[in-house]
Every structure is written in C-alpha cells, then in structure tokens.
N, C-alpha and C positions, 0 to 999 in steps of 0.2 A: 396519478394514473387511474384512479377513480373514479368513474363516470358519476356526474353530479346530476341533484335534479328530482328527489322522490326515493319512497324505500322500494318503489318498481325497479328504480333504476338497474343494472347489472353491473356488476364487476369485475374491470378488466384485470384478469391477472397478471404479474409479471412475467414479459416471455420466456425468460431463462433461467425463472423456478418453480416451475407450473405446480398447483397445489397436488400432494400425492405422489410429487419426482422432484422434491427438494434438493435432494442432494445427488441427483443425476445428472447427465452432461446428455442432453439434447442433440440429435443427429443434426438437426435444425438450427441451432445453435450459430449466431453470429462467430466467425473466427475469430474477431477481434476483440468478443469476450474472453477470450482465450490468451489473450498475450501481450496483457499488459507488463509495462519491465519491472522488474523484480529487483528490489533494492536487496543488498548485498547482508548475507545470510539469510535470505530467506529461499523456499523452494514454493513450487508451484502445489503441492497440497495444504502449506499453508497459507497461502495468500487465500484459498478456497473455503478455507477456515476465517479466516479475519473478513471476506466478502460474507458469510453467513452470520459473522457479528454482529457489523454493523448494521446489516436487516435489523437484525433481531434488538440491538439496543441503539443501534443511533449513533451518527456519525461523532466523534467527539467525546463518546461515554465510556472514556478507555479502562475505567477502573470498572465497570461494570465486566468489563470484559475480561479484563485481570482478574477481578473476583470469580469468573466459570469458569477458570483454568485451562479453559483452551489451548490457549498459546500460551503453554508455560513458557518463560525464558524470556519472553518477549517485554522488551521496554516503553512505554508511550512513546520515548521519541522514535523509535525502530515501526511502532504503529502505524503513527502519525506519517510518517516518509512514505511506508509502503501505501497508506490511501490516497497520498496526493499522487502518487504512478499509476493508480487502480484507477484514478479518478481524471488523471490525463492531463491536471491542473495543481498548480501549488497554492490557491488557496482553497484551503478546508471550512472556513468561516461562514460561506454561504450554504453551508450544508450542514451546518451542527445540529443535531439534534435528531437529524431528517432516520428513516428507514426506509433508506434506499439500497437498491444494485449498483455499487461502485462502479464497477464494469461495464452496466449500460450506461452509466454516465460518459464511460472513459471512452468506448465505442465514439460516442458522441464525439467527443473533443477531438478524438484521433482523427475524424475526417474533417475537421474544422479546416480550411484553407483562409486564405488574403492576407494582403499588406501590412496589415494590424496585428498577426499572429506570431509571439515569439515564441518560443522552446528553449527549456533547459532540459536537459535527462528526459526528452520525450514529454515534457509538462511545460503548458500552456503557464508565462508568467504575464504577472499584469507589469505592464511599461508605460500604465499612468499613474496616476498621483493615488494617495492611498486612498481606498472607498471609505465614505462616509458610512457611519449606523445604518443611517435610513436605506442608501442603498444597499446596503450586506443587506437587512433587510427585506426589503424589495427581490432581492435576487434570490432570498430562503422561502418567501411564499414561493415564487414564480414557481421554483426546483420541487417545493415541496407540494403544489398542483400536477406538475408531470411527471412526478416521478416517484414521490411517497406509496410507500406500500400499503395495502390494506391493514388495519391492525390483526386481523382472522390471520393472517399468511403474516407477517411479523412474529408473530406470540406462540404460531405453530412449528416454527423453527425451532429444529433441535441443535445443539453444538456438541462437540464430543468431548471426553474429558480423559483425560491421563488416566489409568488404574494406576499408577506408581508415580506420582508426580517427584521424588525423590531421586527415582533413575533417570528420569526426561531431564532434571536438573541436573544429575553426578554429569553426564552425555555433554548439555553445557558448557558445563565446568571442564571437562578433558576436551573440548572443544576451544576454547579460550586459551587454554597450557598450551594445544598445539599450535595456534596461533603466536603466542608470545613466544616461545621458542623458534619458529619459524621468525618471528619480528627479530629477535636478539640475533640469529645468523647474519641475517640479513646486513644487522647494526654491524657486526663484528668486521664481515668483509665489506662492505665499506670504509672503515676504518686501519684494515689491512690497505686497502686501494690507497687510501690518502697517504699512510705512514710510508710507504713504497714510492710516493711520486716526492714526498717531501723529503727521502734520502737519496732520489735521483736528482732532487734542485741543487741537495746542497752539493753531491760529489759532481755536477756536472755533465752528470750522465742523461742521454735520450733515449730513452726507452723505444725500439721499432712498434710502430702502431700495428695494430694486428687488421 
C-alpha cells in the first residue's frame, strides 16, 4: 500500500484506519468492512479487536497475540477460523507474517465473481491442486505490495487489555458449563426420543406423527 520510489515519496494510508481514527468506524467506510461472518462465539467487537492484531503483529503470529491478552479466552484455532471469514478465503499461508486489514482483503474477495470461484461459509476455497512454496510465495510479495501496512501505523496501534483477566476467564468458564449443560439436555431427550420409539417397535405400537 506504499507508494514506492524515493523518501519524497508519500504514504498512502489505510482507508479504514486513518492515522489519529484508529479505532474508529469511518462514516465513509466500505459496508462490507463491516460484515464479514462471524465464526461461532465470537461477537462483532471482537473480531474488531483480532482485525487490530493482526495490523499490529501479523497474520499468523497468534501467540504474540495471546501474550497482549486481548482476546482472552480465545484459541489459535478459534483465531485462525475467524481470519479466514475476515479474510473472505480459507487459505491464510499467503498472508503470514503480512500487517494487513483483514477486512479490506475480505471486501476484496467478497466481490470476486466467475466460474472458478468456490465458497464454503462465505470463504473463497482453492479447488486446485495444493500451491507450491514458490507460489505461496509469490502470492505473499504480491499481498504484501498491496496491501501491507506502513510499519509507522502498525506499531502505533494500540490493543486493549482486560483489567481483570481472571473475571473475562471465570465469564468463559460459566460460559462453557452453560453450554455443556445445554449439550447434556439435548443428549438426554434424544435419548428419551429413541428409548420411546424402541418400546413402540417392540410392543407394536404406531406412534400418530404429529
């Protein structure tokens, strides 16, 4: 994203974190910055939080990101999922390292149309054969010509941090009880459902379909 060419040269910012409104939402603002899909527990202020990681340390550098405790709670692989939706594509390999705007990437892919483009969960998969080095390669300059951020706007990103990472973790953790509890209901009436049909097999009985 960097105009090349002299220390004349100027530097284009990125559009959707203009230096000085980093963590603001731009009236201007592409929508489709806005909405990318959201892998499953996650909310929309922190995917805005994992988009200002990656700026900051780079596609792929999850434990870096783990260690600013941002996103407490959050797993690589819980990461990793949510940037290939942010990113519009399920491979992350040609972006590793990069500081970039997820989201203007995923913009990008979102309008991608033709005969060659597949989708799973709204992400662009590849349905050739695996990429070689050289191409990953190849396709991590190209990304990382149009789209890398200045390192000035990188390193001036701030992230936020938990004052009680302990409570954001307890919240977690009662968050998982109520899911496994909600999972064991679930198991138990199904298991009512079966026990029910397999003593109507044996006495004979037809249950009226509802």
């Amino acid at each position: 994203m960097a105009a090349k060419g002299g220390a004349a040269a100027a530097v284009a910012e990125p559009r959707s974190m203009p230096v000085g409104q980093r963590n603001v939402v731009r009236s201007n603002d592409s929508a489709s910055l806005w909405n990318c899909t959201l892998s499953p527990g996650w909310n929309q202020d922190e995917v805005q939080v994992l988009r200002k990681a990656l700026m900051r340390f780079g596609v792929g550098n999850w434990m870096k990101i783990i260690e600013s405790e941002c996103l407490l709670g959050k797993t690589i692989a819980q990461m990793n999922l949510q940037t290939q939706r942010m990113l519009g594509q399920q491979s992350t390999a040609e972006f590793n390292g990069l500081h970039i705007d997820a989201l203007e990437v995923g913009a990008l892919n979102a309008a991608r149309q033709g005969p060659e483009i597949r989708r799973k969960n709204n992400c662009i998969v590849n349905t050739g054969g695996k990429l070689s080095r050289d191409e990953v390669e190849k396709r991590r300059r190209a990304h990382r010509d149009k789209f890398e951020l200045p390192e000035s706007v990188w390193r001036a990103i701030e992230l936020p941090r938990s004052e009680n990472p302990q409570l954001v973790l307890e919240k977690k953790r009662e968050e998982l009880r109520r899911l496994a509890a909600e999972l064991d209901d679930v198991v138990a009436r199904i298991a009512a459902i079966e026990q029910t049909a397999d003593s109507d097999a044996q006495s004979g009985t037809k249950r009226p379909r509802e």
